[in-house]
C-alpha positions as CSV (number, residue, x, y, z in Angstrom):
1,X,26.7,-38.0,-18.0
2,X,24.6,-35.3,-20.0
3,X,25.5,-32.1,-21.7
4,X,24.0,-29.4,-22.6
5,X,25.0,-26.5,-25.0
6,X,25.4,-22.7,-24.7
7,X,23.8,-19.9,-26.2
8,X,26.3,-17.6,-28.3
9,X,26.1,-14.0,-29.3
10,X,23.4,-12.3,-27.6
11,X,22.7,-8.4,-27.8
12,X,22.8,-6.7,-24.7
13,X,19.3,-4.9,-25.8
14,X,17.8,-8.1,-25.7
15,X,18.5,-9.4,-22.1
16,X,19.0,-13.3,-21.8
17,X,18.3,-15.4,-24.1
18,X,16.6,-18.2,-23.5
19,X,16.8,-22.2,-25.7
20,X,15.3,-25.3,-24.7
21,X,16.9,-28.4,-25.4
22,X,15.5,-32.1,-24.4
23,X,17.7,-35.0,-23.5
24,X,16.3,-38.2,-22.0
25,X,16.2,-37.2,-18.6
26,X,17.1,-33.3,-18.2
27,X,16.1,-30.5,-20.2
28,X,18.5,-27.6,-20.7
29,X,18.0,-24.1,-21.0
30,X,20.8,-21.6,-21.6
31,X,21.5,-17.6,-21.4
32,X,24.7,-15.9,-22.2
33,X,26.1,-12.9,-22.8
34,X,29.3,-11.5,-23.4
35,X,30.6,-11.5,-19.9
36,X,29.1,-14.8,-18.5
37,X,26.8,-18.0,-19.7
38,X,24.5,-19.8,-17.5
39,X,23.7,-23.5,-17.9
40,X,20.4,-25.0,-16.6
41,X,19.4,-27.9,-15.8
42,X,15.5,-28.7,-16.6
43,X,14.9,-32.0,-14.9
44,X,16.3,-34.0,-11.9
45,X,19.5,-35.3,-11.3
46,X,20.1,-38.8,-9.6
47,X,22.5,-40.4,-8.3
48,X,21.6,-43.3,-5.6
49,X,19.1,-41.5,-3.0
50,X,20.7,-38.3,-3.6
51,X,18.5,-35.6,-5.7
52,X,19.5,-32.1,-7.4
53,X,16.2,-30.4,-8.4
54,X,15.3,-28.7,-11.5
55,X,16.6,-25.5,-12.0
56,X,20.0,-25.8,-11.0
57,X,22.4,-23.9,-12.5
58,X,26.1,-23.3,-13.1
59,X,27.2,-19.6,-14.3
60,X,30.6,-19.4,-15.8
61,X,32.2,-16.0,-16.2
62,X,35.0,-14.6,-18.5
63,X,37.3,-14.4,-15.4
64,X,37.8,-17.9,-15.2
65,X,35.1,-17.6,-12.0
66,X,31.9,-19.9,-11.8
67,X,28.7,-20.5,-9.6
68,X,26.6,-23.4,-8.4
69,X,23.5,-22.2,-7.4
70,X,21.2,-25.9,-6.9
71,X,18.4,-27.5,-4.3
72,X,19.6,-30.8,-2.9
73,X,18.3,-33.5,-0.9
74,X,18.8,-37.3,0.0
75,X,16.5,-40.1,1.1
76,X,18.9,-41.4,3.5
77,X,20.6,-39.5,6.8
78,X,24.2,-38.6,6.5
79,X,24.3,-38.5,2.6
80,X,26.4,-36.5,0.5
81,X,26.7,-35.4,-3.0
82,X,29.6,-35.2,-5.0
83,X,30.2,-33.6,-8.5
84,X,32.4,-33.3,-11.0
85,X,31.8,-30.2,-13.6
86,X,33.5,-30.6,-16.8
87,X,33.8,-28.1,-19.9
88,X,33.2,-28.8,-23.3
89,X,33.9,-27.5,-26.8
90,X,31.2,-27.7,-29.5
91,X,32.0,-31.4,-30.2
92,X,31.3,-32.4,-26.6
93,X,35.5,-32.9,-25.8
94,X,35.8,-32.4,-22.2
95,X,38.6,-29.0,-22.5
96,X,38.5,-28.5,-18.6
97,X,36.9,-29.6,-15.2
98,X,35.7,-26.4,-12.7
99,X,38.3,-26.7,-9.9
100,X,36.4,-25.8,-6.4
101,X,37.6,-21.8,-5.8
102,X,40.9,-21.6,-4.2
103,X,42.0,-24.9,-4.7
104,X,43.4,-27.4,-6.8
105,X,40.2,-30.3,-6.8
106,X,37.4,-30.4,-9.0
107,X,35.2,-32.8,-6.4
108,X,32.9,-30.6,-5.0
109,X,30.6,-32.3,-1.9
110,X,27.4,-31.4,-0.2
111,X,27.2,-33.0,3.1
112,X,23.2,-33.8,3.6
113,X,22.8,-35.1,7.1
114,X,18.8,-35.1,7.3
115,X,16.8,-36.4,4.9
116,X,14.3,-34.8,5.9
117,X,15.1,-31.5,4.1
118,X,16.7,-29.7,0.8
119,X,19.4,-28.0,1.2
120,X,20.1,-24.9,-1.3
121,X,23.8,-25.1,-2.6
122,X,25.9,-22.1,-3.5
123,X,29.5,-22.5,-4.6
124,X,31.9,-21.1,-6.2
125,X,34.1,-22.9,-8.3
126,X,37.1,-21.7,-10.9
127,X,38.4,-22.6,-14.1
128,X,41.2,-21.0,-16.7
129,X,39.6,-17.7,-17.9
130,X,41.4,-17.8,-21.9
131,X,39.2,-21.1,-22.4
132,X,35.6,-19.5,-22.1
133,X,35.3,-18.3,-25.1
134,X,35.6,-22.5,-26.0
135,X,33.0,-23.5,-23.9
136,X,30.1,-24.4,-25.8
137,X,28.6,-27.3,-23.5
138,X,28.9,-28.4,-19.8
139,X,28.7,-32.1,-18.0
140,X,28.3,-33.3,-14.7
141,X,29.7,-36.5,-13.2
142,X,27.6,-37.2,-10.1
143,X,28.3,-39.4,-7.0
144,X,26.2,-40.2,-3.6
């Protein structure tokens, strides 16, 4: 499972700001500001012969609201991804998993049924709104 941290404190003059952190496998940028923070992920992320491509992202925002926005593909027919988005404080404690919108699980799936495309994946997850200001990090558990 990798983390990544979050950017705090940014000026609304100055846009998004941007940090780039390296772990063994995927890089991280982040941008925040007072409203919402976006987490990045720089590299790829594996699990069996399913693939999320750099550049996916998960925006969390101070209404307890969040977004997926990630590429995804499989080497196999009739694949699917599953993931798990938990919620850190600054020392890495898991404080909450993003539940999907509207409902009580935290497993969100991608069916993949060719592999012989990507598929772009938007959801929209939710999480309990007084604990954003505590979210420092995210990490994924990942399943195919």
């Amino acid at each position: 499972m990798k983390s990544i941290g979050r950017v705090a404190g940014v000026a609304a003059s100055m846009g998004a700001l941007t940090l780039a952190l390296a772990f063994p496998t995927t890089g991280t940028a982040n941008a925040s500001t007072p409203d919402q923070v976006t987490f990045t992920w720089r590299g790829y992320l594996t699990a069996g012969s399913c693939t999320i491509e750099p550049g996916a992202t998960w925006t969390l925002y101070s209404d307890g609201t969040a977004r997926l926005d990630a590429t995804v593909s499989s080497l196999d027919d009739d694949d699917a991804w599953l993931m798990w988005a938990h919620l850190l404080d600054e020392r890495k404690a898991v404080i909450d998993d993003i539940r999907v919108y509207r409902s009580s699980s935290t497993k969100f799936v991608k069916n993949l049924p060719s592999h012989a495309r990507s598929y772009r994946w938007i959801a929209r997850g939710q999480f309990d709104p007084a604990i954003f200001d505590l979210v420092k990090h995210m990490s994924l558990g990942k399943h195919c």
